[in-house]
C-alpha positions as a LaTeX table, in Angstrom:
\begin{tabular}{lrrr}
\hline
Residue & $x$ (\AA) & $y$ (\AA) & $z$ (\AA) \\
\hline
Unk1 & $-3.22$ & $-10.78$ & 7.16 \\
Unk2 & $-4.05$ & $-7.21$ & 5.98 \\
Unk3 & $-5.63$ & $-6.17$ & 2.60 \\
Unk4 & $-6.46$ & $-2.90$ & 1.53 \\
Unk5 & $-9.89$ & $-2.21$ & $-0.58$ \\
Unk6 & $-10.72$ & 0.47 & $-2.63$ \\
Unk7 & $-14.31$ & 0.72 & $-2.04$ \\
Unk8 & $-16.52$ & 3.43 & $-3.80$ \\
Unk9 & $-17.77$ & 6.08 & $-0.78$ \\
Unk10 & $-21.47$ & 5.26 & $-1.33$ \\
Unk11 & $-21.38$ & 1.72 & $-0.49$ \\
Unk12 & $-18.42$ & 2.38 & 3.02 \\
Unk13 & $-21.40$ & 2.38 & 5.15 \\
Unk14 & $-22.65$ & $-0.78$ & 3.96 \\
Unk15 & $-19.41$ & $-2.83$ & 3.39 \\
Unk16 & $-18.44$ & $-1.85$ & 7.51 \\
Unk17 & $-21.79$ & $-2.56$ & 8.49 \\
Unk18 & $-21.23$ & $-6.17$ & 6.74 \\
Unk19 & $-17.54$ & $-6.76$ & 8.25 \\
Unk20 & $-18.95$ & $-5.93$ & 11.63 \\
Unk21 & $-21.11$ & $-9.53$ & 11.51 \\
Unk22 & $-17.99$ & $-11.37$ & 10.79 \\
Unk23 & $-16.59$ & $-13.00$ & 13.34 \\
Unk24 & $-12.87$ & $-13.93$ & 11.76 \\
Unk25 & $-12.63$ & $-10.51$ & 11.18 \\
Unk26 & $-10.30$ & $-8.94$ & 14.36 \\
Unk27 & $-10.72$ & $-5.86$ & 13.22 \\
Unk28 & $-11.13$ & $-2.89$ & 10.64 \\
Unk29 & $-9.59$ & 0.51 & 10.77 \\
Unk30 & $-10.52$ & 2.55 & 7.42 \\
Unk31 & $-7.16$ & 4.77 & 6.80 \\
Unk32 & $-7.13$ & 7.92 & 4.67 \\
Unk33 & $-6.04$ & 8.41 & 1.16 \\
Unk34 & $-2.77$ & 9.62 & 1.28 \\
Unk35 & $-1.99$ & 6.75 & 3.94 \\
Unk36 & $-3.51$ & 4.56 & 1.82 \\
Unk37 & $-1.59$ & 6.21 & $-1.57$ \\
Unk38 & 2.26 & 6.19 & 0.70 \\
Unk39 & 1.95 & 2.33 & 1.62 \\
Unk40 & 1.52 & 1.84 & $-2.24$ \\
Unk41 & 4.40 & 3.57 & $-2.51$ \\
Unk42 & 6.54 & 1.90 & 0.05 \\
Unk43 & 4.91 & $-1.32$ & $-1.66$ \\
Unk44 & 6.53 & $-0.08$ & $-5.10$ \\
Unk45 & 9.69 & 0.78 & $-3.61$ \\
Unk46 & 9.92 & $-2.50$ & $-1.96$ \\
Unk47 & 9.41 & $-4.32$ & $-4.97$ \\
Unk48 & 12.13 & $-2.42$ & $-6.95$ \\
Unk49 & 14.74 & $-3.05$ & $-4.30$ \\
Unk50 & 13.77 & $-6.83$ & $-5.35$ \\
Unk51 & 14.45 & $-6.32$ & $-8.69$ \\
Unk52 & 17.68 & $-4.71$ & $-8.07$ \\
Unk53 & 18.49 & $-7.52$ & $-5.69$ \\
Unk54 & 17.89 & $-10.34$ & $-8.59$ \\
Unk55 & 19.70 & $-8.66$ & $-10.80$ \\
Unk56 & 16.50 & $-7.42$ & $-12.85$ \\
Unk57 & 16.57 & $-3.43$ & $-12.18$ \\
Unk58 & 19.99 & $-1.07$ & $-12.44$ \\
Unk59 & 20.12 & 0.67 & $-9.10$ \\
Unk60 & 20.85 & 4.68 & $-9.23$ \\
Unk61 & 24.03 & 5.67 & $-7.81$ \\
Unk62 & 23.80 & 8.37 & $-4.26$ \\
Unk63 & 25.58 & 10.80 & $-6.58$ \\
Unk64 & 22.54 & 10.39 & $-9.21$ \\
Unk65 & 19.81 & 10.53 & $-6.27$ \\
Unk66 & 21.29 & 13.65 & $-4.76$ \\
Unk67 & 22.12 & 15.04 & $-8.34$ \\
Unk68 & 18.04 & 14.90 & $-9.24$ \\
Unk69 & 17.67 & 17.11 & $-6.46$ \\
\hline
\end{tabular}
C-alpha cells in the first residue's frame, strides 16, 4: 500500500528518522510538491470518470474540451 503525508518541513527529519526503525516499512521515497500536487490530480480525475460512469457526473463533449481551449 502507498499513502501520501503532508508533513510540516520542521518535523521531515524526525518523522524519516522514525520510519527508518520500522521494520514493515519497505521503503520511503519523499516526492516533491508538484509530484505530490499532479497525483492529486490524477486522483480527482479518476474519481470523476467514476461519477460519469454511475451515472452521477455529465461528461463534456471533445467538441466542448477542445472549444475551452
Amino acid at each position: 500500500m502507498k499513502i501520501i503525508l503532508d508533513i510540516k518541513d520542521n518535523k521531515v527529519a524526525f518523522f524519516l528518522e522514525m520510519l527508518k526503525n520500522f521494520t514493515f516499512i519497505k521503503q520511503v521515497t519523499p516526492i516533491s510538491n508538484s509530484k505530490a500536487n499532479f497525483i492529486n490530480e490524477i486522483k480527482d480525475a479518476l474519481n470523476e470518470l467514476e461519477l460519469v460512469k454511475e451515472g452521477k457526473l455529465d461528461a463534456k463533449s471533445a467538441d466542448d474540451l477542445i472549444n475551452e481551449l
